[in-house]
Jmol script that loads the backbone (N, CA, C; Angstrom):
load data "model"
ATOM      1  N   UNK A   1      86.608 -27.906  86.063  1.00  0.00           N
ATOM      2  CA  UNK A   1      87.493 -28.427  87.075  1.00  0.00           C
ATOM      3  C   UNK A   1      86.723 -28.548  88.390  1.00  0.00           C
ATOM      4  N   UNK A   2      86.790 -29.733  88.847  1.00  0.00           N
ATOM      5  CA  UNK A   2      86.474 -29.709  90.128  1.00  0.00           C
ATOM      6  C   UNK A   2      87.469 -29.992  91.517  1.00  0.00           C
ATOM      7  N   UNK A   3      87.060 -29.737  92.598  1.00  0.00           N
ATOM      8  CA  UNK A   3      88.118 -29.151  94.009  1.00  0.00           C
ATOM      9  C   UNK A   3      87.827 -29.998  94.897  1.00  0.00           C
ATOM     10  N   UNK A   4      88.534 -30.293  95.619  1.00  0.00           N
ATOM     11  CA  UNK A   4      88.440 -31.811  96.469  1.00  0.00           C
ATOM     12  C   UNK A   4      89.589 -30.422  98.113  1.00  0.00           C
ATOM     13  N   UNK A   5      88.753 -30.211  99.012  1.00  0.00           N
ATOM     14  CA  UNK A   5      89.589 -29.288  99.539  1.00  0.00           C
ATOM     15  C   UNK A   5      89.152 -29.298 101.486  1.00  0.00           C
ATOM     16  N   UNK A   6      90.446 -29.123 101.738  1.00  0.00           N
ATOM     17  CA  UNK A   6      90.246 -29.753 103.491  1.00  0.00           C
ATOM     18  C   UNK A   6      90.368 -28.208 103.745  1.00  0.00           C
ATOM     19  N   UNK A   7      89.551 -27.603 105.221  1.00  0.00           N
ATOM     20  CA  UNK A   7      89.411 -26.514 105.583  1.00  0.00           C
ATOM     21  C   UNK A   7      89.715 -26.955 106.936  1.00  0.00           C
ATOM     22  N   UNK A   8      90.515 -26.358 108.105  1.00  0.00           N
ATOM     23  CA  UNK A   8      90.923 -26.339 109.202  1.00  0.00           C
ATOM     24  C   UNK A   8      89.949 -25.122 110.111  1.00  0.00           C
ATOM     25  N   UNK A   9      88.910 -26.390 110.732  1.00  0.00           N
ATOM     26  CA  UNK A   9      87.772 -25.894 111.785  1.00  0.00           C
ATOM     27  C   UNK A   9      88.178 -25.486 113.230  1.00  0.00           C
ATOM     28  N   UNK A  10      87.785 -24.545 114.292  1.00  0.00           N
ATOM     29  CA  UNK A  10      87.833 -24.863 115.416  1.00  0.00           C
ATOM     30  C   UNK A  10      88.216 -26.284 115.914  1.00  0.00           C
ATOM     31  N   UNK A  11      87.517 -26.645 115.526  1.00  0.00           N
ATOM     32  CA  UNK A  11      87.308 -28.452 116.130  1.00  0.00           C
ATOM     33  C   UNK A  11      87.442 -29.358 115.435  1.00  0.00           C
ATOM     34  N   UNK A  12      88.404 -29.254 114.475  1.00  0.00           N
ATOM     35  CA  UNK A  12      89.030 -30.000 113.253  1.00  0.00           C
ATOM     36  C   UNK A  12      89.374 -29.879 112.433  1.00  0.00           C
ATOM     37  N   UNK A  13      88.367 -30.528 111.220  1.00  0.00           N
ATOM     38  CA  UNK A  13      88.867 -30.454 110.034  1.00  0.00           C
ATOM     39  C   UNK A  13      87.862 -30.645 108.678  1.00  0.00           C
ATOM     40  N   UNK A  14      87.146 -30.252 108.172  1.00  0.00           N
ATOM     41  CA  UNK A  14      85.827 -30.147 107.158  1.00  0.00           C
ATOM     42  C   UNK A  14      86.728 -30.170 106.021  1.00  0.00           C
ATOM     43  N   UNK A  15      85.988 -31.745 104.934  1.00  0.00           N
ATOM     44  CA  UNK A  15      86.196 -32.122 103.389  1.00  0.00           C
ATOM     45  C   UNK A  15      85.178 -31.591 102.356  1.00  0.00           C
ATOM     46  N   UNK A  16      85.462 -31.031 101.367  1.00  0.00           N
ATOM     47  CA  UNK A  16      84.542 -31.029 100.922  1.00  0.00           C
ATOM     48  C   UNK A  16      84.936 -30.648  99.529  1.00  0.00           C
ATOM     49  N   UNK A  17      83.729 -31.018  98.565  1.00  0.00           N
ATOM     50  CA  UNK A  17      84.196 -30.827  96.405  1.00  0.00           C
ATOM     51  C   UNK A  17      83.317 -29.684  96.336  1.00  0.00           C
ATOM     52  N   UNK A  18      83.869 -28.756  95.492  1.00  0.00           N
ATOM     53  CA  UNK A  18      83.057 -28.036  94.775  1.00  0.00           C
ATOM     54  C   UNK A  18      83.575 -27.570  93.133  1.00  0.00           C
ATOM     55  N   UNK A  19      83.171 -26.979  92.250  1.00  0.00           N
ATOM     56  CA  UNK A  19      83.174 -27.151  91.133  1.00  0.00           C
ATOM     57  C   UNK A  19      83.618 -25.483  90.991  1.00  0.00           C
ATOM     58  N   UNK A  20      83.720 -24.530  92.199  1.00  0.00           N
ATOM     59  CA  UNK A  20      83.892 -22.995  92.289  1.00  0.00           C
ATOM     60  C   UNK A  20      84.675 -23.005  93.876  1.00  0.00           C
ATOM     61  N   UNK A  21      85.870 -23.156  93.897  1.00  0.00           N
ATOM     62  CA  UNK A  21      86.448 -23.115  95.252  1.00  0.00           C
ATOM     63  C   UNK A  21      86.231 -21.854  95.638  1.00  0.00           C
ATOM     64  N   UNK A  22      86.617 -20.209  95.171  1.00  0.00           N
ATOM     65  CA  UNK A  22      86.943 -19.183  95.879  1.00  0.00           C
ATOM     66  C   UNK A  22      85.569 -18.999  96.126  1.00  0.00           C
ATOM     67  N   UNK A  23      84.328 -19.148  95.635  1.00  0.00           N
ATOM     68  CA  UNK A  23      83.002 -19.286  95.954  1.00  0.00           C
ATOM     69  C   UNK A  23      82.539 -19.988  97.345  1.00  0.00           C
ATOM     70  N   UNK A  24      82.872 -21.303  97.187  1.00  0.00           N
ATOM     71  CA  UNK A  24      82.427 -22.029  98.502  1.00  0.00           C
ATOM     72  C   UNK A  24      83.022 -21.479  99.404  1.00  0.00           C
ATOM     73  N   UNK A  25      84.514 -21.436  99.546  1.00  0.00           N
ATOM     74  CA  UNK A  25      85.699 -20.917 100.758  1.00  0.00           C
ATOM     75  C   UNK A  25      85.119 -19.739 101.487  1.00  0.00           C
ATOM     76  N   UNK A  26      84.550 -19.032 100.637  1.00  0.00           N
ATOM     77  CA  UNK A  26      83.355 -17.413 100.744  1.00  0.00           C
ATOM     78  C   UNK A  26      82.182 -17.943 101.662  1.00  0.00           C
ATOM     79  N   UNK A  27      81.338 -18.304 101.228  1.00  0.00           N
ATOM     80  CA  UNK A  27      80.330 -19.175 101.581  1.00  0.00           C
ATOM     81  C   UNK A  27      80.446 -19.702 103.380  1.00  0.00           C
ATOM     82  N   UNK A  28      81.515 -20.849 102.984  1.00  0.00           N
ATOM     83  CA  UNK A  28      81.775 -21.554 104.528  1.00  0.00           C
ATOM     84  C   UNK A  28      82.334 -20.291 105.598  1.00  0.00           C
ATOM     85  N   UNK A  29      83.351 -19.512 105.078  1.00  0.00           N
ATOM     86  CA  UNK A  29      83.641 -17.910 105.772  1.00  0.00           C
ATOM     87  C   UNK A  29      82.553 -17.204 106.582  1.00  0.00           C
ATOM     88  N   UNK A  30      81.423 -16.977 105.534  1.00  0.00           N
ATOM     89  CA  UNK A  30      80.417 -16.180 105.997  1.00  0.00           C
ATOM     90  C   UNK A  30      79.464 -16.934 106.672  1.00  0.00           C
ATOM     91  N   UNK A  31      79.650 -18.653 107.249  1.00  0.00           N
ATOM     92  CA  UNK A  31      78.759 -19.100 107.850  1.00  0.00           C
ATOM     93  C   UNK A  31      77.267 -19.527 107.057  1.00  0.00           C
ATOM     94  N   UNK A  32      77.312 -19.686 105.860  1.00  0.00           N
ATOM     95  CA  UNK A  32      76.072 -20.037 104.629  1.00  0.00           C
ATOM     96  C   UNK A  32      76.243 -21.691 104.540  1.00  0.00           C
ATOM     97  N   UNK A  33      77.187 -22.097 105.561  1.00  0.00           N
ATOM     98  CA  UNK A  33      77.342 -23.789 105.207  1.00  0.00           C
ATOM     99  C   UNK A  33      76.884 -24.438 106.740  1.00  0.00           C
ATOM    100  N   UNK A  34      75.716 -25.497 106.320  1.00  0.00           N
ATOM    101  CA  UNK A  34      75.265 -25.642 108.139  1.00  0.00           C
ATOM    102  C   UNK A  34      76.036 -26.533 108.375  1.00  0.00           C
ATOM    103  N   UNK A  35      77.068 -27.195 107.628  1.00  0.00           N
ATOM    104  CA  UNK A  35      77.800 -28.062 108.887  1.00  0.00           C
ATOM    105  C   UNK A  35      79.538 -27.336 109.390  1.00  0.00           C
ATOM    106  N   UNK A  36      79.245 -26.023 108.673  1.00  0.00           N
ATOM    107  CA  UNK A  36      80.337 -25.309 109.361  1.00  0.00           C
ATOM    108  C   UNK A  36      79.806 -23.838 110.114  1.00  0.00           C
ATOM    109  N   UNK A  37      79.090 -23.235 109.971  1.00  0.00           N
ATOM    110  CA  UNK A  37      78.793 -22.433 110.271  1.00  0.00           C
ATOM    111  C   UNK A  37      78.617 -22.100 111.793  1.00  0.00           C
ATOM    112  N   UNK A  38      78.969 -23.280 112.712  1.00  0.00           N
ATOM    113  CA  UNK A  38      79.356 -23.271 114.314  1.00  0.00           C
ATOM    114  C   UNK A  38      80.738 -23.236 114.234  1.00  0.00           C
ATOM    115  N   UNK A  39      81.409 -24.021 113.316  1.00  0.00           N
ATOM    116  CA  UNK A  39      82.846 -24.324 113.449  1.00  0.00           C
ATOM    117  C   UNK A  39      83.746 -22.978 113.192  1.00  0.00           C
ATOM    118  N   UNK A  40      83.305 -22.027 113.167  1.00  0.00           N
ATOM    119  CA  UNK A  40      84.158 -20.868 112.594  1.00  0.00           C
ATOM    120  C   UNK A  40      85.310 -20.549 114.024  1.00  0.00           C
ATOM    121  N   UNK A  41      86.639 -19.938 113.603  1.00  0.00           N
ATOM    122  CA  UNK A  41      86.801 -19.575 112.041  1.00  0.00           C
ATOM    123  C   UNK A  41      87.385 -20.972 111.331  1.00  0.00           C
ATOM    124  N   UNK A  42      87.540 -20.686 109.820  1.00  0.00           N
ATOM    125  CA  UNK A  42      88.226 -21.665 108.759  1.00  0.00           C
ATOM    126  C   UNK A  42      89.104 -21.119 108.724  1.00  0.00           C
ATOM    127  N   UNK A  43      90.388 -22.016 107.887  1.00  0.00           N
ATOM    128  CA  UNK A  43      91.467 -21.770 107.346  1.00  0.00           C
ATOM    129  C   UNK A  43      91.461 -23.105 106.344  1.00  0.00           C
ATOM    130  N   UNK A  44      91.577 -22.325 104.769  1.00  0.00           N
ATOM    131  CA  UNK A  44      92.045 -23.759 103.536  1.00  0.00           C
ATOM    132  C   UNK A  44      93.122 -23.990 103.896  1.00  0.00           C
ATOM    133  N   UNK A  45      93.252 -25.364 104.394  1.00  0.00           N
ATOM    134  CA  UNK A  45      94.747 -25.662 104.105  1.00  0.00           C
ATOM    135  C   UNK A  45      95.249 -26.696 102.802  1.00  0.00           C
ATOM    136  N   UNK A  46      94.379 -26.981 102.140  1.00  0.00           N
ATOM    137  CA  UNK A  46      94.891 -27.686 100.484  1.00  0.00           C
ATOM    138  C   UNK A  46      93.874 -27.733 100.523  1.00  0.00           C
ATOM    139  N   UNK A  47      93.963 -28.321  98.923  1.00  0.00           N
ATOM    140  CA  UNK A  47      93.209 -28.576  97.970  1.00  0.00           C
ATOM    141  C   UNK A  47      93.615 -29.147  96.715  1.00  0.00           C
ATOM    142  N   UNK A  48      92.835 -30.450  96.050  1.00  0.00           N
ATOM    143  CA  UNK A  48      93.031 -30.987  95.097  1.00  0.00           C
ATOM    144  C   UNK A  48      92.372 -30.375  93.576  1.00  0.00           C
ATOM    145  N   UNK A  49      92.803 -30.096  92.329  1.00  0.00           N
ATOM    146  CA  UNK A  49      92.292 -29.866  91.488  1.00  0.00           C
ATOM    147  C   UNK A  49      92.057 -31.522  90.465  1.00  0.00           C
ATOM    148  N   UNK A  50      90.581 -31.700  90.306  1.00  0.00           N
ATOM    149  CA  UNK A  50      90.562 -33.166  89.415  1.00  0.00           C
ATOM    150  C   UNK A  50      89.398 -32.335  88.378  1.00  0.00           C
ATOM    151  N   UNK A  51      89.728 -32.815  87.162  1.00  0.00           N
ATOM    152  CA  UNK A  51      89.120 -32.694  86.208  1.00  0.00           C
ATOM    153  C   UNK A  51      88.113 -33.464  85.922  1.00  0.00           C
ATOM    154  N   UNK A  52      87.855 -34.848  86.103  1.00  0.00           N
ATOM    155  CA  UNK A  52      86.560 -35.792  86.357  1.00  0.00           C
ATOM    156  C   UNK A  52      85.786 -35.109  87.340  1.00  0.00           C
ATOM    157  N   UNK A  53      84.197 -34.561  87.008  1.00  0.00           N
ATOM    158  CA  UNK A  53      83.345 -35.314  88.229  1.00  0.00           C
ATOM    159  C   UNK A  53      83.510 -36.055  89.484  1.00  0.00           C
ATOM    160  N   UNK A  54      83.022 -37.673  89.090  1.00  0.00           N
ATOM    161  CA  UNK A  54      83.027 -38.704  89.386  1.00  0.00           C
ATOM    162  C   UNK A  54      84.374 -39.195  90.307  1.00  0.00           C
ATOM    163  N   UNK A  55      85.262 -38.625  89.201  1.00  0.00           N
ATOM    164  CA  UNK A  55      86.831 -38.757  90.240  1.00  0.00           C
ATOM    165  C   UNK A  55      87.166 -37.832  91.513  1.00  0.00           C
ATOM    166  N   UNK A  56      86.484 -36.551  91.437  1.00  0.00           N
ATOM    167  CA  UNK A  56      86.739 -35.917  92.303  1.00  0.00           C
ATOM    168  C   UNK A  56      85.934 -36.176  93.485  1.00  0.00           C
ATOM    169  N   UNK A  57      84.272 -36.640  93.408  1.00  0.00           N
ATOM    170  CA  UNK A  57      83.546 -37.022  94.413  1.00  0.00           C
ATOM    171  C   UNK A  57      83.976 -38.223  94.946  1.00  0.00           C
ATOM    172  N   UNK A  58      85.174 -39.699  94.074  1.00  0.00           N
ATOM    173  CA  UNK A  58      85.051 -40.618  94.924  1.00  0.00           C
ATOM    174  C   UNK A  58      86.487 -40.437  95.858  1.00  0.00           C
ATOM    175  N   UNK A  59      87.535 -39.004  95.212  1.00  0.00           N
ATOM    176  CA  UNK A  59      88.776 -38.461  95.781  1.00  0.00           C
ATOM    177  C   UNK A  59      87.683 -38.297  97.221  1.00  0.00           C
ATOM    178  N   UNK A  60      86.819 -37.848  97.347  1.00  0.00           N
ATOM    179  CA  UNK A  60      86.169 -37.013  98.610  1.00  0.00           C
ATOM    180  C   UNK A  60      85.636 -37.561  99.167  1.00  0.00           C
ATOM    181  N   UNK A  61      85.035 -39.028  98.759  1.00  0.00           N
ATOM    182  CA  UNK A  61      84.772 -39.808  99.783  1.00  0.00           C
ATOM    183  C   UNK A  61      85.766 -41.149 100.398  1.00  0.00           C
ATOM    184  N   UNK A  62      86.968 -40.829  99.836  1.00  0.00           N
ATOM    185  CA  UNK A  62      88.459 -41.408 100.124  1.00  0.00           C
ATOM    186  C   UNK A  62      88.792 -40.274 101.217  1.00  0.00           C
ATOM    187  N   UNK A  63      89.271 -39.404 101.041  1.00  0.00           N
ATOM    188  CA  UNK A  63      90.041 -38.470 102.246  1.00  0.00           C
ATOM    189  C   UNK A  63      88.305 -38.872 103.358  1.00  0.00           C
ATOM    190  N   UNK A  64      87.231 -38.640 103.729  1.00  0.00           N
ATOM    191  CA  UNK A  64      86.703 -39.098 104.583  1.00  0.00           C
ATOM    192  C   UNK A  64      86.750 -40.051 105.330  1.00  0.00           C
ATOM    193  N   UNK A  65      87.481 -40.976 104.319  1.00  0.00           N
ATOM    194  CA  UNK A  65      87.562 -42.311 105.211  1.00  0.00           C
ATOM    195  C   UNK A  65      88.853 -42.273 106.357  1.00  0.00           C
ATOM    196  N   UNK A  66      88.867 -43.525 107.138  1.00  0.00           N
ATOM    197  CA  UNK A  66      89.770 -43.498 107.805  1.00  0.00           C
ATOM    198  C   UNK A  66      91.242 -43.534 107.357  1.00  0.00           C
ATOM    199  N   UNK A  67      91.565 -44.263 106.564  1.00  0.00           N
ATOM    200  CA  UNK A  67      92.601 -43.962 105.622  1.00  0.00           C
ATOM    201  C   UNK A  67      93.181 -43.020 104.683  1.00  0.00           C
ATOM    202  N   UNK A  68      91.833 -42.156 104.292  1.00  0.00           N
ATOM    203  CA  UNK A  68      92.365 -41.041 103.521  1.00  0.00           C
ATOM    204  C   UNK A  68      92.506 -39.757 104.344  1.00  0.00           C
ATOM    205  N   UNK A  69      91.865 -39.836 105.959  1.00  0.00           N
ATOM    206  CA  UNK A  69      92.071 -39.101 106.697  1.00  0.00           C
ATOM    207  C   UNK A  69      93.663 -39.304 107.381  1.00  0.00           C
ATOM    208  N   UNK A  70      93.802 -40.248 107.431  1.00  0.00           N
ATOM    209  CA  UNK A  70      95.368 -40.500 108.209  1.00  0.00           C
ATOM    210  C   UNK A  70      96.137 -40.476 107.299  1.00  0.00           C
ATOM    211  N   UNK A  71      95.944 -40.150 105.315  1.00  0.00           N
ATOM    212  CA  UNK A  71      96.444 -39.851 104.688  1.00  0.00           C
ATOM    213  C   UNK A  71      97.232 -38.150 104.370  1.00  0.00           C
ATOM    214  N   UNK A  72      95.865 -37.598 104.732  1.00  0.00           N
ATOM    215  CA  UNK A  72      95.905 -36.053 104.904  1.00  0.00           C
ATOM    216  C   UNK A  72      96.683 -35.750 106.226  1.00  0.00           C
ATOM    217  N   UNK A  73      96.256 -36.029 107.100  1.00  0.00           N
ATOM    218  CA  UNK A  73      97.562 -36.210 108.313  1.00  0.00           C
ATOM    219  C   UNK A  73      98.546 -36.116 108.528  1.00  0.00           C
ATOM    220  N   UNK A  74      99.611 -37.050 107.340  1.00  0.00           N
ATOM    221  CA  UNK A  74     100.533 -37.781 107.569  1.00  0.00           C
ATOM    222  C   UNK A  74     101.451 -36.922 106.616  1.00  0.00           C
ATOM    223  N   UNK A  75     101.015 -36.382 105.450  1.00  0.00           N
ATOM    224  CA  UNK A  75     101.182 -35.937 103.993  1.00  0.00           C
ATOM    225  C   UNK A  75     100.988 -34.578 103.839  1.00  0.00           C
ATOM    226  N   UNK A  76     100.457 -33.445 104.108  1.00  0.00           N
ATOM    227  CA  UNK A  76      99.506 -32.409 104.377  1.00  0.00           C
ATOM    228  C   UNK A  76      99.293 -31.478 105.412  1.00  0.00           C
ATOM    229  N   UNK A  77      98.808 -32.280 106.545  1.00  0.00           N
ATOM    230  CA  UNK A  77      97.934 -31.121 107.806  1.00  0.00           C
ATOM    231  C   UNK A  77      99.093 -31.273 108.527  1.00  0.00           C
TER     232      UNK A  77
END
end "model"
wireframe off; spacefill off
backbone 0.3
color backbone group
């Protein structure tokens, strides 16, 4: 299974897939992720479970976009 999952930054909002959520969520926490590791603290606020790969990386480069961001927005955050 892979995780398609928005984390609530200081200063926004960080997307990101991983294939071990309670792992990464750990990870970005303890500051081991360099494009969060200024942004602390986090908070998960969802997350998608997709069983494809492929589906879950192009789910993740959809919520990045401008549309899948004003999707999460609107629906979500």
């Amino acid at each position: 299974m892979y995780y398609v999952y928005s984390i609530k930054c200081k200063n926004g909002y960080y997307i990101g897939c991983t294939n071990d959520l309670k792992d990464r969520i750990d990870r970005h926490q303890k500051g081991h992720v360099p494009a969060t590791k200024d942004r602390l603290p986090l908070e998960l606020k969802c997350y998608f479970a997709i069983e494809d790969r492929y589906k879950a990386f192009e789910f993740e480069r959809y919520l990045k976009s401008g549309s899948g961001r004003a999707f999460l927005k609107k629906h979500l955050l």
